[in-house]
N, C-alpha and C positions, 0 to 999 in steps of 0.2 A: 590821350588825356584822361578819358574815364578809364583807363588801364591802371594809369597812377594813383587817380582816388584813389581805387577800390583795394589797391594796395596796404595807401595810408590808414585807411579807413580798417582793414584788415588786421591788421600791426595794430594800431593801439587799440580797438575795440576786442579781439582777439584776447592779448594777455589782457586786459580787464574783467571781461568778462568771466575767463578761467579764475585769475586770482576770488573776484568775487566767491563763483563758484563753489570754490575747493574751500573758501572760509569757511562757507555755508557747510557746508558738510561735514568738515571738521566737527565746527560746534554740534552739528548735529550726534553727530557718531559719538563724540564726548559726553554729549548730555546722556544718550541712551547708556553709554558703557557705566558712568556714575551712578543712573539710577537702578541699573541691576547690580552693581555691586552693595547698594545699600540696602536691596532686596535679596540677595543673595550673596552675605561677605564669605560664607565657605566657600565660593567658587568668584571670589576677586583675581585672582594671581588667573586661572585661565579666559576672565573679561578684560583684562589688563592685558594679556599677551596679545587676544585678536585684534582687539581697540587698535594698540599700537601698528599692526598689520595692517589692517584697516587706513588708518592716517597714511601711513608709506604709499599705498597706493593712490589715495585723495590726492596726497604731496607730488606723487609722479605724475599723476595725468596735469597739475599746474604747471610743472618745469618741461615737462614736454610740450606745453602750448607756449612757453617764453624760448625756449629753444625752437621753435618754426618760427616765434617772431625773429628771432635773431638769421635765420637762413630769409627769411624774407624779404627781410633791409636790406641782403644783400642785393637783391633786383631793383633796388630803388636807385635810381642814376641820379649824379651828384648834383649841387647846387645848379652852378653854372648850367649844367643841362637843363632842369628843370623852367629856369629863367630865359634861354634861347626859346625853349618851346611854347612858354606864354608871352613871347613876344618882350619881353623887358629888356633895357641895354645894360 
């Protein structure tokens, strides 16, 4: 039983916590790339290429924590099961 919590509990705190996350970051990483390009517009085009590099990765490490949610669910056993094992008819 605390097998399945920690499961449930795993899955949706899991991907929220990442989406959280990766938001944060993002804005982050945007707000610095914006304020050195307006510190430095001769060298926007290569603060624009990293930023962008930068976000891809923020963006991968979020889909890679929704993707173990989704392998995860898979170990969660169906209704019916769940209900046998809290005793409900």
């Amino acid at each position: 039983m605390l097998y399945l919590f920690g499961l449930v509990i795993t899955i949706g705190f899991g991907i929220a916590v990442a989406a959280f996350a990766g938001g944060l970051g993002q804005g982050k990483a945007v707000s610095a790339a914006l304020e050195g390009m307006a510190r430095q517009p001769e060298n926007s085009g290569r603060i624009q290429m990293v930023m962008i590099i930068g976000l891809a990765f923020i963006e991968s490490l979020t889909i890679y924590a929704l993707v173990m949610g989704f392998i995860l669910k898979n170990y969660l056993p169906e209704t019916a099961e769940i209900l046998k094992i809290l005793g409900a008819h």
